[in-house]
C-alpha positions in Angstrom: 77.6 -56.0 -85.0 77.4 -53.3 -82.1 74.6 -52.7 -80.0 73.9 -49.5 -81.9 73.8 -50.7 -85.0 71.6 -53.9 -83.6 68.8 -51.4 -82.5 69.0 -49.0 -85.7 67.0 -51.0 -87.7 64.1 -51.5 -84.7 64.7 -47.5 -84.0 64.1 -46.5 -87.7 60.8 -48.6 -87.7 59.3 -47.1 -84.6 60.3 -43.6 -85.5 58.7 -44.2 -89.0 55.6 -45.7 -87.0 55.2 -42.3 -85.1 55.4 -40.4 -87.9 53.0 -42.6 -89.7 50.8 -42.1 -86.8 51.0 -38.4 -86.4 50.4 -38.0 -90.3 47.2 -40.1 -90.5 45.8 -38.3 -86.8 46.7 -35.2 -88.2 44.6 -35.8 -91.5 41.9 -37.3 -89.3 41.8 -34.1 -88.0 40.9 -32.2 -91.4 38.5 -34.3 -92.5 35.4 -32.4 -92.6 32.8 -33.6 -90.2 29.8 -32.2 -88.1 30.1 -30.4 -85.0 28.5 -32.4 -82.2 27.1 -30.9 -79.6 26.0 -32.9 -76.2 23.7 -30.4 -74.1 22.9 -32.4 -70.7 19.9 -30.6 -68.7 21.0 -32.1 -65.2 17.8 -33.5 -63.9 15.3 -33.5 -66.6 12.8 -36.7 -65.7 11.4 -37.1 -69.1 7.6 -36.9 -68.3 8.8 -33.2 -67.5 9.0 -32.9 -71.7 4.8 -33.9 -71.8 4.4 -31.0 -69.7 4.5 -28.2 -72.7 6.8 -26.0 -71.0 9.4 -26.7 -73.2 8.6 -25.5 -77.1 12.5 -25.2 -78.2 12.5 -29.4 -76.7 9.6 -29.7 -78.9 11.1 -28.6 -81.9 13.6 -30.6 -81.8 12.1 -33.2 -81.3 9.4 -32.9 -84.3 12.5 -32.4 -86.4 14.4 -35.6 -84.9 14.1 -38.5 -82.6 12.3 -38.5 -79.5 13.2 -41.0 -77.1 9.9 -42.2 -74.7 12.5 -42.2 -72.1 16.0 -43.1 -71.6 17.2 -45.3 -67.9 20.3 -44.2 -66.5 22.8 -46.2 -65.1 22.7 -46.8 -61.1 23.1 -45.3 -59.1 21.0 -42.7 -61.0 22.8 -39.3 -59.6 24.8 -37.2 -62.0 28.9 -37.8 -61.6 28.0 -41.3 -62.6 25.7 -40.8 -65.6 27.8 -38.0 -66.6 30.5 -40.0 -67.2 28.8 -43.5 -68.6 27.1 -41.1 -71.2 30.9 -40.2 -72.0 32.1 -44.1 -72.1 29.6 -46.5 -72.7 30.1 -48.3 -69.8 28.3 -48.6 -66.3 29.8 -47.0 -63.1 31.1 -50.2 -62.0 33.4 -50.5 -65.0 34.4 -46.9 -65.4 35.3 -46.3 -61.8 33.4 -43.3 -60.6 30.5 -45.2 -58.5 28.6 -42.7 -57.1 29.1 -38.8 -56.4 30.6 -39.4 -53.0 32.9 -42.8 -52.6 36.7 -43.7 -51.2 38.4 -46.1 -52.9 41.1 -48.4 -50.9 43.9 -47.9 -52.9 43.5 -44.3 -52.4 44.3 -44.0 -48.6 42.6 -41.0 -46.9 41.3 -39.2 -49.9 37.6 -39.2 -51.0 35.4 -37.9 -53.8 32.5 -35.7 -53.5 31.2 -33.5 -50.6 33.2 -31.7 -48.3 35.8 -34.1 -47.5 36.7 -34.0 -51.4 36.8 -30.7 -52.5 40.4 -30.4 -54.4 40.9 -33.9 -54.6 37.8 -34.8 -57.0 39.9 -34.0 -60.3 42.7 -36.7 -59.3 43.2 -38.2 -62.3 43.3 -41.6 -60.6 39.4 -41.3 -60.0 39.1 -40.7 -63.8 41.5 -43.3 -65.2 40.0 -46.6 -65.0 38.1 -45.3 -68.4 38.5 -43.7 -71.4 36.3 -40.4 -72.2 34.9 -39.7 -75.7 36.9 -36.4 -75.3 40.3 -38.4 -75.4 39.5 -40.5 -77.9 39.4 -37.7 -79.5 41.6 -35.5 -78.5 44.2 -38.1 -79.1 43.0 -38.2 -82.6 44.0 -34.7 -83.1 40.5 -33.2 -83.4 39.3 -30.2 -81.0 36.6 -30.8 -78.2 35.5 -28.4 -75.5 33.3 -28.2 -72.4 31.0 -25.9 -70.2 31.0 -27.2 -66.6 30.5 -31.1 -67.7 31.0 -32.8 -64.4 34.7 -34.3 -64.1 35.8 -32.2 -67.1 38.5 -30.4 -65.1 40.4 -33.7 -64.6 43.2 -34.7 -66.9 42.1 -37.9 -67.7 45.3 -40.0 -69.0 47.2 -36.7 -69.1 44.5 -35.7 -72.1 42.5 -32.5 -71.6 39.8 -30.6 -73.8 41.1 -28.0 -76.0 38.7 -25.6 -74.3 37.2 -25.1 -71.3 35.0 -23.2 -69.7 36.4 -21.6 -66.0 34.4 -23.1 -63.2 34.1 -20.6 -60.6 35.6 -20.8 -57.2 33.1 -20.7 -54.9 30.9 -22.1 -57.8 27.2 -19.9 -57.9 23.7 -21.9 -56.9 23.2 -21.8 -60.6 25.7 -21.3 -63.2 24.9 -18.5 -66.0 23.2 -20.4 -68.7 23.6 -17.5 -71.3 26.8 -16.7 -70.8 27.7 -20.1 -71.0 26.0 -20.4 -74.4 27.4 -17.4 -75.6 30.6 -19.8 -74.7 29.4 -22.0 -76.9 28.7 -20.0 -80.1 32.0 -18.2 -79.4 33.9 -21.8 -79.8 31.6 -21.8 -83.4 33.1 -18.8 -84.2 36.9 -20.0 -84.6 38.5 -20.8 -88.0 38.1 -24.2 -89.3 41.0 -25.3 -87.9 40.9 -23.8 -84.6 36.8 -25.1 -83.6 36.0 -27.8 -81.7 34.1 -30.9 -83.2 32.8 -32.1 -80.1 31.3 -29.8 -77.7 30.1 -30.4 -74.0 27.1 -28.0 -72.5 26.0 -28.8 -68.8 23.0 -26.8 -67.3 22.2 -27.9 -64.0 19.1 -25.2 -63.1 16.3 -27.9 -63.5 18.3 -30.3 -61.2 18.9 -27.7 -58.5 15.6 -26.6 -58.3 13.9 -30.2 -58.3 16.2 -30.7 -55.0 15.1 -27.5 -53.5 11.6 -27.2 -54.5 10.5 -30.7 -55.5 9.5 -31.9 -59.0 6.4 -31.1 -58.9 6.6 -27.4 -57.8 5.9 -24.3 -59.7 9.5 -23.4 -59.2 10.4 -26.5 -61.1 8.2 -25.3 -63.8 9.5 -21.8 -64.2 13.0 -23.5 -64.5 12.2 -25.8 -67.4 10.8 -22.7 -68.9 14.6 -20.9 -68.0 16.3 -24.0 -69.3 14.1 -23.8 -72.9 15.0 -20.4 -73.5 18.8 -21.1 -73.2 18.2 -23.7 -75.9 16.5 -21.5 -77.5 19.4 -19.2 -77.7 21.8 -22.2 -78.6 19.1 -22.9 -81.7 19.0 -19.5 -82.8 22.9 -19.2 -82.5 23.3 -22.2 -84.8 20.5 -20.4 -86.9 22.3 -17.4 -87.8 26.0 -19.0 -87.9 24.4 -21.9 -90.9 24.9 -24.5 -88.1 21.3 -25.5 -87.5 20.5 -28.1 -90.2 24.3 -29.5 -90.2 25.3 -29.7 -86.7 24.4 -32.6 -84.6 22.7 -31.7 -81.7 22.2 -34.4 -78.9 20.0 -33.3 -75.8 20.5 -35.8 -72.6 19.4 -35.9 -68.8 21.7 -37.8 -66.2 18.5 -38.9 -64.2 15.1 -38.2 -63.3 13.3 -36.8 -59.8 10.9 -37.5 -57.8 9.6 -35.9 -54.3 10.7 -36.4 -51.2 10.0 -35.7 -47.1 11.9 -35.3 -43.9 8.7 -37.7 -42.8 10.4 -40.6 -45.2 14.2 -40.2 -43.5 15.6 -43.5 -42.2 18.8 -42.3 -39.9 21.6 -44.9 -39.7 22.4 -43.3 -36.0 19.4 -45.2 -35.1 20.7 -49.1 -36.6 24.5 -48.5 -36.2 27.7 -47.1 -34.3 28.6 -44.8 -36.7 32.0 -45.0 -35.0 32.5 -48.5 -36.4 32.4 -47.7 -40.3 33.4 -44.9 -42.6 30.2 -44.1 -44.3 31.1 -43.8 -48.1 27.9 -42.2 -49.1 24.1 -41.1 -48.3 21.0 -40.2 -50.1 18.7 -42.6 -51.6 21.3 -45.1 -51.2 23.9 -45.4 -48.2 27.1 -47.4 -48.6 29.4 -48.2 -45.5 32.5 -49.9 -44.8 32.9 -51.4 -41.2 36.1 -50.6 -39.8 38.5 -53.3 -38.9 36.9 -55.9 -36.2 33.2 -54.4 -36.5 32.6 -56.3 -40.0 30.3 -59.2 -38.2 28.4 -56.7 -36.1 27.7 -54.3 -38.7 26.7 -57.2 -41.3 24.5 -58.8 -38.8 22.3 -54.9 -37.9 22.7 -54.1 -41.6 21.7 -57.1 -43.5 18.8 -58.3 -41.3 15.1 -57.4 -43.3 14.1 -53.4 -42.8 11.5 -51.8 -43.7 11.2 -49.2 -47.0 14.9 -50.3 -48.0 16.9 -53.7 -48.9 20.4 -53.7 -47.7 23.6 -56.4 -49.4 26.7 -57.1 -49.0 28.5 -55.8 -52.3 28.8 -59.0 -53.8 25.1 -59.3 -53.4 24.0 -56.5 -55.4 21.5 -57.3 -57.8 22.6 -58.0 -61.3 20.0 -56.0 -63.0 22.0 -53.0 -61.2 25.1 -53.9 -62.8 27.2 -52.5 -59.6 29.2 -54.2 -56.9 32.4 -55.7 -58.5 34.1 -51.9 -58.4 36.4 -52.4 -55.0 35.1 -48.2 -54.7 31.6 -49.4 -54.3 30.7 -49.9 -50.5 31.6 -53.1 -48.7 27.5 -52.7 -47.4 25.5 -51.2 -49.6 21.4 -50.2 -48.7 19.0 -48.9 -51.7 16.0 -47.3 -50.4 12.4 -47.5 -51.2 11.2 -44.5 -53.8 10.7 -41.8 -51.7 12.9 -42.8 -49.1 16.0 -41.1 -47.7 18.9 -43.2 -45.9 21.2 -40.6 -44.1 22.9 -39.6 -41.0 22.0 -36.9 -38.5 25.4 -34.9 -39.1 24.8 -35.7 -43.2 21.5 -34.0 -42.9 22.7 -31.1 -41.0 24.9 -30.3 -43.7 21.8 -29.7 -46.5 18.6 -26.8 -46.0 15.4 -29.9 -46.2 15.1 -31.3 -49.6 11.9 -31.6 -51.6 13.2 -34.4 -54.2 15.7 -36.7 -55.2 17.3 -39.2 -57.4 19.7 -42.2 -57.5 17.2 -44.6 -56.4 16.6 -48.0 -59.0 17.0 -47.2 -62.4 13.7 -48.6 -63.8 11.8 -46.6 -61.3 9.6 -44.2 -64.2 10.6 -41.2 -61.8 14.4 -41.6 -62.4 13.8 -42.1 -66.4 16.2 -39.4 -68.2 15.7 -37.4 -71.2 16.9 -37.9 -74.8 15.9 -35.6 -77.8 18.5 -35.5 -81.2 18.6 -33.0 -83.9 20.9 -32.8 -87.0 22.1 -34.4 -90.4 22.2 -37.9 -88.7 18.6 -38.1 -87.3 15.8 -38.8 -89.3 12.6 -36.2 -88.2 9.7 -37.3 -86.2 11.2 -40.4 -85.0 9.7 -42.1 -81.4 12.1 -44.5 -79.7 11.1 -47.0 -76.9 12.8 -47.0 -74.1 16.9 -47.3 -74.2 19.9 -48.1 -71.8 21.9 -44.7 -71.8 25.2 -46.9 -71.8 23.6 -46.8 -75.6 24.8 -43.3 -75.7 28.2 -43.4 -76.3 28.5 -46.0 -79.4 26.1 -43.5 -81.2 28.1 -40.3 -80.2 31.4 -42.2 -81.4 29.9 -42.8 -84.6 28.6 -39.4 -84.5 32.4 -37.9 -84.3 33.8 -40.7 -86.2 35.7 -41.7 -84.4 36.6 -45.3 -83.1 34.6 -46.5 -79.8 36.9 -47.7 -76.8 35.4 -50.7 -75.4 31.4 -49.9 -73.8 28.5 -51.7 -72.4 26.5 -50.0 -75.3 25.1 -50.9 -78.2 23.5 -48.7 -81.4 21.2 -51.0 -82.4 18.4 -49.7 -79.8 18.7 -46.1 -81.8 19.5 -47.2 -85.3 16.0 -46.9 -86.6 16.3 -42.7 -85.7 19.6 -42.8 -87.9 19.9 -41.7 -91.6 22.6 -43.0 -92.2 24.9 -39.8 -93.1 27.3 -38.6 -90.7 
């Protein structure tokens, strides 16, 4: 027998397994199912919801589940959570470990801050996970995005149907009503044509906690900004028949809390900044000695200071779940609530902040938000506290759609379920 007529046989099968393939993604894609909609307030500490600022929140809530409060992953900033919300799994097993990192086998690139502008939607920071959207997307159903962090990368060459431009320079606050309008305008498509799975990030609250501190009148007015774009979202879904059949998931990345130039530790002060490349800063700071420094640095670094506890990486804490990632710092320090670890040239860069996040997840300040609304969720359901790696198995059951391999688990939110789809 020739070589050709060896392989027909094998050919015929796989080309029949393709078609089989596309076929049953391509009546996945018709079944009818709720839209899901993940709104992300960037920011909100959940106490901020007792604070009665927020009636739309309320509503919600009285109509769904409530969650008391909801820990994010660490570190507790928003590229992170944003993207373990999206996967199930913890920064250290879905690759992006903090909002500023380099990774080794990415030689003179970094992510995050000024050094990574233009390089932060590399695919290769994205990759070592698989998003919600692409699960999707690969499914053949629609999904779509308002300035999600990370949604601009092509993550295993898969994209969101729609997306929302980010602007270039992007504004102190992005235009909450025109990106709701966005929104509704994506509802507005045929059947065929709208998106089951919709991304909305508003990132006012978190902006003006950093500025003027979480417990500021500012901060206040913006909740109140932040309600009223939800309220326009509800009232959207109102008047398009949406309200009572779309699933409605409302999420914070993190939590706040206040901070002062008083409580700054500068590393200028405990280290030749010469001798490492400092990955990142804030309420954490992560170095990597250079070559020949390691002992010196290790021997400064790891010796007891005060307001902060500093490890080698494969010292982390368990309970933090980080440290095996090679992109996580060789030296890694977590400060005390409150506390900042920078450098003088780092600080330079910001106006003085007023509050902060990423510190220790079970801190109450960095708890995030979690309210749900829609066909799925039973009304006036309280749950304790969750893990928000528990996210993603409940928005993949949400879409129906298959759930890559998570850290998560439903059972924490299965009492606020009904059930349906």
């Amino acid at each position: 027998m020739s070589r050709y007529g060896l392989w027909a046989p094998r050919v015929v099968a796989i080309f029949a397994m393709i078609l089989f393939a596309a076929a049953v993604g391509s009546a996945f894609a018709r079944e009818s199912r709720p839209v899901l909609i993940v709104v992300s307030i960037d920011g909100f500490r959940a106490d901020y919801f007792d604070r009665g600022l927020t009636p739309t929140l309320a509503d919600l809530a009285r109509g769904g589940v409530h969650a008391r409060s909801m820990r994010p992953a660490f570190p507790s900033v928003t590229e992170p959570n944003h993207y373990t919300l999206m996967t199930g799994l913890y920064p250290d097993h879905h690759g992006i470990v903090d909002n500023t990192m380099v990774d080794p086998d990415m030689p003179g690139m970094s992510f995050g801050g000024p050094h990574g502008e233009g390089s932060d939607n590399d695919p290769r920071w994205w990759n070592q996970a698989t998003p919600l959207w692409v699960t999707a997307e690969r499914l053949g159903l629609k999904t779509a995005s308002s300035f999600w962090p990370g949604d601009e990368a092509v993550v295993h060459g898969v994209a969101p149907s729609y997306l929302e431009p980010h602007p270039h320079p992007r504004p102190l606050f992005a235009p909450m009503d025109k990106q709701v309008d966005t929104v509704l305008g994506w509802l507005d498509l045929s059947a065929e044509e709208r998106p089951v799975l919709i991304r909305l990030h508003l990132d006012l609250v978190d902006t003006t906690g950093h500025v003027a501190g979480p417990d500021s009148a500012a901060l206040n007015t913006a909740l109140g900004k932040v309600d009223a774009a939800l309220r326009q979202l509800a009232d959207g879904l109102r008047a398009r028949g949406l309200y009572d059949t779309a699933n409605l998931v409302v999420v914070s990345d993190h939590g706040m809390t206040g901070i002062s130039a008083k409580t700054t530790i500068f590393f200028d002060d405990l280290i030749d900044l010469k001798q490492v490349v400092v990955a990142t800063s804030g309420a954490a700071i992560g170095v990597d000695p250079l070559p020949g420094h390691q002992s010196e640095i290790e021997q400064t670094m790891l010796a007891p200071h005060d307001h902060m506890h500093c490890w080698r990486r494969a010292d982390i804490p368990a309970k933090l779940h980080y440290g095996h990632n090679p992109r996580v710092p060789a030296i890694f320090c977590l400060a005390e609530l409150g506390w900042t670890l920078t450098t003088r040239q780092e600080a330079a860069r910001y106006p003085p902040l007023r509050g902060n996040h990423g510190y220790d997840p079970g801190e109450p300040d960095m708890a995030a938000l979690f309210v749900a609304h829609g066909p799925s969720f039973r009304a006036g359901v309280t749950l304790p506290t969750f893990d928000n790696v528990d996210v993603y198995p409940l928005l993949a059951r949400l879409l129906g759609v298959p759930p890559e391999r998570n850290d998560g688990q439903i059972g924490p939110l299965r009492q606020g379920l009904t059930g349906r789809p």
